[in-house]
N, C-alpha and C positions, 0 to 999 in steps of 0.2 A: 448272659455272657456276650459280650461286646462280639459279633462277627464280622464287619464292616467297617475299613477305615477310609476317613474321605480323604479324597485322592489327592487333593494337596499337600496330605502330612506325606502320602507316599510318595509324593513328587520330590518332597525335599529331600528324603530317603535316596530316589535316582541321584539326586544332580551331586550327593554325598557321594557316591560311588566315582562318579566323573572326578569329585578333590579326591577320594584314597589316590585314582591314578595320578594325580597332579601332585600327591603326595608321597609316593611310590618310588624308593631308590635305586628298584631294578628297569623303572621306567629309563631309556633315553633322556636324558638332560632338556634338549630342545624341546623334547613332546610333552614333558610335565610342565613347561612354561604356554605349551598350547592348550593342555589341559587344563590351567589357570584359565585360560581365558574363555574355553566352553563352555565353563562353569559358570564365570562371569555372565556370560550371554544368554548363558539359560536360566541364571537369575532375573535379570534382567525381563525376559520374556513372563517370566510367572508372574513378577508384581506388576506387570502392564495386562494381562489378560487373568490368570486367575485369584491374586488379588483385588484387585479391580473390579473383578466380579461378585467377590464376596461384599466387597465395599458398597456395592450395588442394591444387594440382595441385603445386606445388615439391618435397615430400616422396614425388612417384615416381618423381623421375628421367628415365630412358629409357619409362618406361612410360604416359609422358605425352604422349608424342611423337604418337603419332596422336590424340590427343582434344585437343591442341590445337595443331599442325603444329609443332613444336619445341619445344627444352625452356626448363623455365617457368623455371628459375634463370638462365640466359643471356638470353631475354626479358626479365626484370625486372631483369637488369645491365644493359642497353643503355637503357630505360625509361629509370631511374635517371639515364644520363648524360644523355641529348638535355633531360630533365626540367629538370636545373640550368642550361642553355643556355635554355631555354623561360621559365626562374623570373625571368633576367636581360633578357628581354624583354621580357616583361611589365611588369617596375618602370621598364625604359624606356618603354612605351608611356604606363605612368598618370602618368609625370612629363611627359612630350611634352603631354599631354591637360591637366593642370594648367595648365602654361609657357600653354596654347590659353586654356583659361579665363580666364586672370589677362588674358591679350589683352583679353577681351571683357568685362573688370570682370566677373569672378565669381571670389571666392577663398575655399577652405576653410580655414576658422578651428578652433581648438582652444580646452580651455577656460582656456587661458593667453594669452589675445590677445584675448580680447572687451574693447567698450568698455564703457561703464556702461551705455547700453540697452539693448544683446543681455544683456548680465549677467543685467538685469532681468527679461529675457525669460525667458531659459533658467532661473533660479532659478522663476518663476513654473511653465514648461513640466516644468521636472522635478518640481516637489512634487507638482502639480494631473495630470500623463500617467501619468510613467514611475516616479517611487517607486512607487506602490500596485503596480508588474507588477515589481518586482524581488522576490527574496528570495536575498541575502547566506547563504551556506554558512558558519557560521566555523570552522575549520577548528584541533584541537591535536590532544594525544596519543591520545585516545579517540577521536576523530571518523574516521569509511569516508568518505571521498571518494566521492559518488555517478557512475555513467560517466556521461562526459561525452558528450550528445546530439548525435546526426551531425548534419553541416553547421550546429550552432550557434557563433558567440563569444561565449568567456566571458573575463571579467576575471578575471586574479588581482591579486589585490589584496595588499600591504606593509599592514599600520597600525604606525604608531609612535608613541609619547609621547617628544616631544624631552627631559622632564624627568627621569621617571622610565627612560627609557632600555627599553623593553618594546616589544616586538613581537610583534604577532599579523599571520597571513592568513586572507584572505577567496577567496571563487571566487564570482564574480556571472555569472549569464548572461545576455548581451543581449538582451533581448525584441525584437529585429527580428520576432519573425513578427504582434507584437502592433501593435509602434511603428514608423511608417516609418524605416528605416537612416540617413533623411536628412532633414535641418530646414533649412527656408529661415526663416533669422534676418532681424531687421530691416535693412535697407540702413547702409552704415556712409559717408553722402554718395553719391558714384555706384556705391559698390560692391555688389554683390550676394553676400549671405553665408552658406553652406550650415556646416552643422556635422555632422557623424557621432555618432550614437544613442550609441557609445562614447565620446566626448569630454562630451555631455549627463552620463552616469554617472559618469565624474573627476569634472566638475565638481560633481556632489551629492556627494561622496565623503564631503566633510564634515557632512553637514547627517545623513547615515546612522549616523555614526559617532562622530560627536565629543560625542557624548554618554558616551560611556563612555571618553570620556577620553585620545582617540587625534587627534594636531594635525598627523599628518603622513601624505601616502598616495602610492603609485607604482602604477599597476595597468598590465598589458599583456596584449596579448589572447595566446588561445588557442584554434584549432579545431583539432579532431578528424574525420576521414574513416572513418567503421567498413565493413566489409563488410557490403553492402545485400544480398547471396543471399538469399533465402527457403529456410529448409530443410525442404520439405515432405513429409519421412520416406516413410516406405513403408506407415503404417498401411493397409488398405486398408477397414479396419471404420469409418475415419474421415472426416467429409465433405471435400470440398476448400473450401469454407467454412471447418469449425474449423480445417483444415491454413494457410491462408491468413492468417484471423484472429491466430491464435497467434504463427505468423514474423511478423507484423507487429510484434506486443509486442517481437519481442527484438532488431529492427532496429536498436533504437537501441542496443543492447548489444554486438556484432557486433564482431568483433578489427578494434582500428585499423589501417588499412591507411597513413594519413598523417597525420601531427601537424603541424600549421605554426605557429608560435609569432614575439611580437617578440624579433629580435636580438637588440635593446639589455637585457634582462632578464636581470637580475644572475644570474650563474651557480648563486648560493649559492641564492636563489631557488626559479630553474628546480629545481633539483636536489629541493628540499624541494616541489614540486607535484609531478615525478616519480613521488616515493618515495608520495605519497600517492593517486596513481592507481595508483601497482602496477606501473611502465611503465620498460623500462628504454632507456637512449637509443641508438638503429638506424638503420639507413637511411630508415626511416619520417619521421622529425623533420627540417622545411625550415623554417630558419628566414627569416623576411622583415619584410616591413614593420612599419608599428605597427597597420595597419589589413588585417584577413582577412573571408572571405565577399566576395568582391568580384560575386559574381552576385546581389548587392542591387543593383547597378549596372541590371542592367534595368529596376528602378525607379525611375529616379533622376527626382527632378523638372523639369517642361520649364520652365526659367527663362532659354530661350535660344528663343521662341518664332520668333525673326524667322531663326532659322539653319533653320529649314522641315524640322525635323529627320524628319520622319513623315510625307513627302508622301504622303495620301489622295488615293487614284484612288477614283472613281466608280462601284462595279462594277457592269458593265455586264449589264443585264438580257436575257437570250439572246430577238429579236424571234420567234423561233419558238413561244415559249411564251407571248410576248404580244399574239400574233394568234389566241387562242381563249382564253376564259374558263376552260376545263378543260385542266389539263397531261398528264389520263391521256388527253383525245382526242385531244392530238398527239401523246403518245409510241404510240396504237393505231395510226398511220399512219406513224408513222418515229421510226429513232431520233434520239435528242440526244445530244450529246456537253458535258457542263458544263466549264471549265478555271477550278479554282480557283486563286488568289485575285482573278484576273479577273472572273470571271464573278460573280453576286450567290448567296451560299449561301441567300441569303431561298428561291429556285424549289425547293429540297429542303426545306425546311421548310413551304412550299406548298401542298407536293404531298402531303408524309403530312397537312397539316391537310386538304386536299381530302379526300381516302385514307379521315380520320377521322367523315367529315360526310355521305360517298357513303352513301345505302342500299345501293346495289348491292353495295358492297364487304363482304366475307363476312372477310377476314382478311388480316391484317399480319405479315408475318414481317421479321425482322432481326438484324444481326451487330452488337453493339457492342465496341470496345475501349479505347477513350479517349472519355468525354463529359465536356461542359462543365459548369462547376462550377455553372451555371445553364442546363439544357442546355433549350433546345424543341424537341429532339429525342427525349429520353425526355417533356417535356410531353404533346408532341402525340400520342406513345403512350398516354398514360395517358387523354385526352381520348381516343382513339380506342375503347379498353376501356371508359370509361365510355357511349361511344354503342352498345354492344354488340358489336363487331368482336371478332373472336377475335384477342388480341395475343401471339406466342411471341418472346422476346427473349432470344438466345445473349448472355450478359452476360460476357466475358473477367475474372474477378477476377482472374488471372494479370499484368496488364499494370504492367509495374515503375514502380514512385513513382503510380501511380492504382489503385491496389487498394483503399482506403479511398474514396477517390470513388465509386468503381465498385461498392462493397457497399453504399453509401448508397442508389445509384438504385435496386438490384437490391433491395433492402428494400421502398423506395416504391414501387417498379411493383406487387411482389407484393400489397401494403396495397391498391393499388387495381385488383386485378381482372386483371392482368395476367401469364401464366405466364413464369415467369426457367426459364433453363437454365441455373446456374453452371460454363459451362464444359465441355472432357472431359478426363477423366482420362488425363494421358497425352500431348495435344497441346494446344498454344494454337491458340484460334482468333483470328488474325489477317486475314482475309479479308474485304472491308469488302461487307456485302451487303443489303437490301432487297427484297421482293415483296410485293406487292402483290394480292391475288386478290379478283376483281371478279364477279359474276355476269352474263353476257350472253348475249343469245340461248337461254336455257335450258340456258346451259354455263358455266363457268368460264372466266374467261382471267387467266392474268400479267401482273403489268408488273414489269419487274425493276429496282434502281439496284446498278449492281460499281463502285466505284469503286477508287481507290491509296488514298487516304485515310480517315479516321477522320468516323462523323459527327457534327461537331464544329463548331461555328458557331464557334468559338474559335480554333481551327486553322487553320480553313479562309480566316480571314483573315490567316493568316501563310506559309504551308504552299503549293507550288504543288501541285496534283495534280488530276487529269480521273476525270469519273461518266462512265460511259453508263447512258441511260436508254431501253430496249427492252422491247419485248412480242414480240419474234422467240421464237419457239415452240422453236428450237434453242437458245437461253438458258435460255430462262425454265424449261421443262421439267429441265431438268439442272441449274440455280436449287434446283428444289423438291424435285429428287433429294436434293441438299444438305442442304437443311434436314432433311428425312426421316433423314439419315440421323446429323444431329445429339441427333434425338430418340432414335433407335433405333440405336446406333451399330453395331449390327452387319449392318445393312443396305447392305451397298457396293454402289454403281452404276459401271459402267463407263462411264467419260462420253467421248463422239466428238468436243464443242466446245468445251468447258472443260478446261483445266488446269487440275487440283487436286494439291495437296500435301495429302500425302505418296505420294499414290495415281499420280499418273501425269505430275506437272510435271517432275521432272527426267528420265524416259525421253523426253517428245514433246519439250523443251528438245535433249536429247543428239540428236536423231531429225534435228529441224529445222536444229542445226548441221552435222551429217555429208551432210544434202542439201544443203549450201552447198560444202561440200567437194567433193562428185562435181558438182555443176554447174562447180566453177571446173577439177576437172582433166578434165571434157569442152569447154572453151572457152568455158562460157556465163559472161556475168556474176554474179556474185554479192557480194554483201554483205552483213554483218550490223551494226545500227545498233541499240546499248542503252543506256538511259538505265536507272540504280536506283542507290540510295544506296549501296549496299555489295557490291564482287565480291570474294568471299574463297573461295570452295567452290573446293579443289583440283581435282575431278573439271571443274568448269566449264571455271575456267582451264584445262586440260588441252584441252579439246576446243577451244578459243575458241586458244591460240595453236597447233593442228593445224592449224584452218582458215585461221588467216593463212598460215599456210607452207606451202597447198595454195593460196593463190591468191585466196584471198577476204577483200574489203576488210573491214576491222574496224573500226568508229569505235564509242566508249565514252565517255560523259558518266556519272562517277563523283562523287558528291558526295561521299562519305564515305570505307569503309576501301576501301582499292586491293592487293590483295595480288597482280598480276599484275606482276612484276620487266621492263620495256620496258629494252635494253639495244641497244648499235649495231648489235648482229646481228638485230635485232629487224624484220621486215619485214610490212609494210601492216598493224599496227596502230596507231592513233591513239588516245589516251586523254586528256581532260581534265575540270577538276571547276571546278565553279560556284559563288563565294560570293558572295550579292549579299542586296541587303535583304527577299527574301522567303526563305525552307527549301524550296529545290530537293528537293520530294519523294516526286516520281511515279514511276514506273517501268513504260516502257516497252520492247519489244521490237520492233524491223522483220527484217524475212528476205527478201533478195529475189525467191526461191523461184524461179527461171526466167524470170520476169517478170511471175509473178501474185502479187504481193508480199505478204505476211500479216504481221498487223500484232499485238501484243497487248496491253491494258493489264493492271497485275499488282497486287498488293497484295505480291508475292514480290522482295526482294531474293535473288541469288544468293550465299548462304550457306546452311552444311549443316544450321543450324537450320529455315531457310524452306522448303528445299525435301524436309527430312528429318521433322521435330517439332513442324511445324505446320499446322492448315488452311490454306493459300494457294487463292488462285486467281487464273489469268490470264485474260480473258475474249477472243475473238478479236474484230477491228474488222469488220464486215463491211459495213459501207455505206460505199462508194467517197469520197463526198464526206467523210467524219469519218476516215477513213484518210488522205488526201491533207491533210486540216488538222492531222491529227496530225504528220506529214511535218515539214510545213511549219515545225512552232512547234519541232521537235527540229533540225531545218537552220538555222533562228533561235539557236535555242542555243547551236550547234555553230558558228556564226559568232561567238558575242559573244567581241571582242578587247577589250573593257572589266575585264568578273570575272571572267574563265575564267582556271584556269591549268594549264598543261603538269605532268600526270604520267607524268616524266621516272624514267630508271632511279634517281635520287636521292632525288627526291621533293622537289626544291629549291624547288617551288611559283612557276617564276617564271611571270607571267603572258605569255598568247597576244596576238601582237601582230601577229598575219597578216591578210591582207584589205585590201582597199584602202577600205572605207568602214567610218569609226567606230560600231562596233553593241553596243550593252548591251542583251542579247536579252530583260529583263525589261519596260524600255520600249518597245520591238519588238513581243514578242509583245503588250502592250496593245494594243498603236496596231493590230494584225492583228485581234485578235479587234474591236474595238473599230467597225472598218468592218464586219466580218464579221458580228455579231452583234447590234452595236448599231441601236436602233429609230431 
């Protein structure tokens, strides 16, 4: 009996759930056309890293089989199929959302349908924006086709003279990263008129070209999906900086893993841009509409204001932190628990500008792996070195699509005074961590922030995930092991309260299940209650359905890959995943341990990378009251019969429609924290 599925069929499975909401009539109008395009982008990422990867792995056969739980040629056949089912969904969804549009007077134009004023418009918009950001490849017998740049569309372009009967082409690529993908043209009476950056460029076709003599043009797009890996060799004489650096250059070079092209483009054509990329036609090549990159759709402009597309909550400012002036004297006397995107990320950026300003404070330490492209969170580091604090900052340049971000901050901290750690060799640090050390009383003390998430004021208002913010001496102490042992890597601490990856998360994980087990076959209650994006690690599964079939309840809020096969023999596990308008993406742990229940927050999805190849850490909850609210908000969840849905042995994603009162646990949990917390 099949029990294991690899986590790419499950992934496609997630990013299904993301189209229901893109496909969802009770969704907002605005948000299903942003849910077009997350989907878009999360395609996009899977055949740059785990297509790519199989592609990789396809030429060992049987000897692939454990590095990545089956074989990669039968994976990437089954891919293949569910894919063109998925392809045909999709062109359902964006024509359903169109049919939606045209309802609400908004309709997209081409540049064969404008009247005389948008004409006007777009002849003005394209000479005066987008010619100066184009340059036309023109393409004959002597001309290399340059590769063509991931996730970009490019036009190919026909030129023709009707008279003299001569044909050349061109290859233009669309400056979406320059020019928004999407123009609100002038009103055509009550209608409201959007055109695509690609139809902008048809229509200049002539004004490019017809100088030399060319009065006729057909162009259709053309993207390219290359393998995003980083191949960061084995030099060991070489920094992981230049290692990093370098694979960044050839990213964009990287064997296509998918070609998607329009249809309608003349065979004779296609064939003749083929031969001139070098590329011969495979399974790789989906052909589709006239229009690709559809995760420009996340940006699409809000010209549907009154359909409330983006309803802003308030985030509510935790009153514990706003009943004393200093947030390091409340976290000396208790901890906080912050829940993003509820709560206000302002109180962590606060707290290090407090942190930066304290005389007392002697030194800053932190884990970074995703910052914001304008982050005040490396700011207030950098203010905090300039007030003399001693600033060390683990800077992850490893972190896939933010490595150039992430080298930029890691530059500027250094310019201003601040020690970068790029990294260790060998593991990523994913572990989201903060201290604080203050001098008091003629001694040193911690204040630590662990949170699930990135610190990221950008994230953090899309992303849900909980900080704790403690000076418990059993943290913080094993905090600073941590760091120490970042600088000095070969100083390992045995740690009694922290689960850390690679060191000892998956033994006390494996530890804490098997006491779930021998309590249920001594008759005591037990249950295990986890929330994380991804359960894929065989060894987990493994112990996770022992313990159901010793008796111990299992409930799992999976957001993402679900590689645990739930079948009708399947007893007292329960599994479902959450799509709603925020990125369900904390990760917790409950265990009812006999009845003194332990609780963890993680930064660790249960996969063999996280718990094998990476810094992780789980932190334990240890104050009653932020245990019992954590509880709460994951029982919250574990009710919502709104976006939840059943992962079922199929993965058929149909949604949870149990309970007797209507709960969408993202409005829930506000409306909880909100009394909770609110001043």
């Amino acid at each position: 009996m099949k029990d294991y599925r690899p986590k790419e069929i499950s992934w496609i499975s997630f990013n299904a759930r993301v189209l229901q909401e893109a496909n969802d009539p009770a969704v907002p109008l605005m948000q299903r056309i942003k849910f077009l395009g997350i989907y878009s982008s999360n395609l996009d990422e899977f055949f740059e890293i785990k297509v790519a990867t199989l592609n990789r792995f396809a030429p060992l056969g049987k000897k692939a089989y454990p590095l990545i739980g089956g074989d990669p040629k039968k994976i990437l056949a089954e891919i293949q199929d569910i894919m063109w089912t998925r392809h045909l969904e999709f062109d359902t969804c964006f024509s359903n959302i169109i049919t939606e549009l045209e309802k609400r007077n908004v309709f997209f134009m081409n540049e064969n349908n404008l009247n005389e004023e948008q004409k006007r418009f777009i002849r003005v918009f394209f000479n005066e924006t987008v010619r100066p950001k184009i340059f036309p490849v023109m393409l004959g017998k002597n001309i290399v086709l340059p590769p063509l740049r991931d996730r970009s569309v490019y036009l190919m372009v026909k030129l023709s003279n009707s008279i003299e009967k001569k044909d050349q082409y061109s290859l233009i690529e669309v400056p979406s990263g320059l020019i928004p993908r999407f123009i609100v043209l002038p009103r055509d009476g009550e209608k409201k008129c959007v055109i695509f950056l690609d139809d902008v460029i048809r229509f200049g076709l002539s004004d490019i070209f017809s100088p030399f003599g060319y009065d006729t043009f057909e162009a259709y797009d053309i993207k390219m999906t290359r393998d995003a890996e980083l191949d960061l060799g084995d030099d060991l004489g070489e920094s992981l900086l230049n290692k990093v650096s370098k694979s960044l250059k050839k990213r964009h070079s990287g064997a296509p893993v998918r070609i998607s092209y329009d249809s309608t483009v003349p065979e004779e054509m296609l064939s003749y841009f083929l031969k001139k990329m070098n590329l011969k036609r495979n399974e790789t090549f989906v052909p589709g509409g006239r229009y690709h990159n559809f995760k420009d759709f996340m940006r699409f402009p809000n010209i549907l204001p009154s359909e409330d597309s983006d309803i802003r909550r308030e985030p509510i400012i935790h009153r514990e932190l706003l009943s004393e002036s200093s947030i390091i004297s409340v976290i000396r006397k208790r901890d906080v628990m912050l829940h993003f995107p509820y709560n206000s990320f302002n109180m962590i950026i606060d707290l290090l500008r407090e942190a930066s300003m304290d005389t007392n404070v002697s030194e800053i330490k932190i884990t970074l792996y995703r910052v914001a492209k304008d982050s005040s969170i490396a700011n207030a580091l950098i203010n905090a070195s300039k007030n003399g604090k001693k600033v060390t900052v683990l800077m992850e340049i490893q972190a896939r699509f933010d490595e150039d971000n992430n080298i930029y901050w890691a530059n500027l901290m250094k310019e201003e005074g601040v020690k970068v750690i790029l990294g260790i060799a060998g593991l990523k640090v994913h572990s989201k961590l903060c201290m604080i050390t203050r001098r008091e009383n003629n001694a040193f003390k911690n204040y630590c922030i662990i949170g699930t998430g990135n610190f990221n004021e950008e994230t953090a208002r899309q992303y849900t995930d909980h900080y704790l913010l403690t000076s418990d001496k059993r943290i913080t102490s094993e905090i600073s092991e941590l760091f120490n042992f970042f600088v000095m890597n070969f100083r390992h601490h045995s740690y009694r309260n922290l689960l850390v990856a690679p060191f000892n998360l998956r033994d006390e994980l494996k530890r804490l299940i098997k006491n779930e087990i021998r309590n249920a076959e001594s008759g005591v209650d037990a249950e295990i209650f986890i929330k994380v994006n991804n359960l894929v690690d065989r060894e987990m599964i493994k112990h996770i359905r022992r313990a159901a079939e010793s008796g111990v309840r299992v409930r799992l809020l999976i957001r993402g890959m679900f590689s645990l096969v739930l079948n009708s023999s399947t007893v007292n596990i329960e599994a479902r995943g959450l799509i709603d308008r925020y990125l369900e993406h904390s990760r917790v742990y409950f265990f009812a341990n006999g009845g003194n229940e332990l609780c963890y927050i993680s930064s660790a999805d249960l996969m063999s990378r996280n718990l094998d190849n990476r810094i992780e850490v789980a932190v334990p909850i240890y104050d009653s009251s932020i245990r019992n609210e954590l509880r709460e908000i994951l029982e919250i969840s574990w009710k919502d019969n709104v976006k939840s849905r059943i992962l079922d042995e199929s993965l058929s994603n149909k949604y949870y429609r149990g309970g007797e009162v209507i709960t969408r646990s993202q409005d829930e949990i506000y409306g909880y924290l909100k009394e909770k917390h609110g001043s």
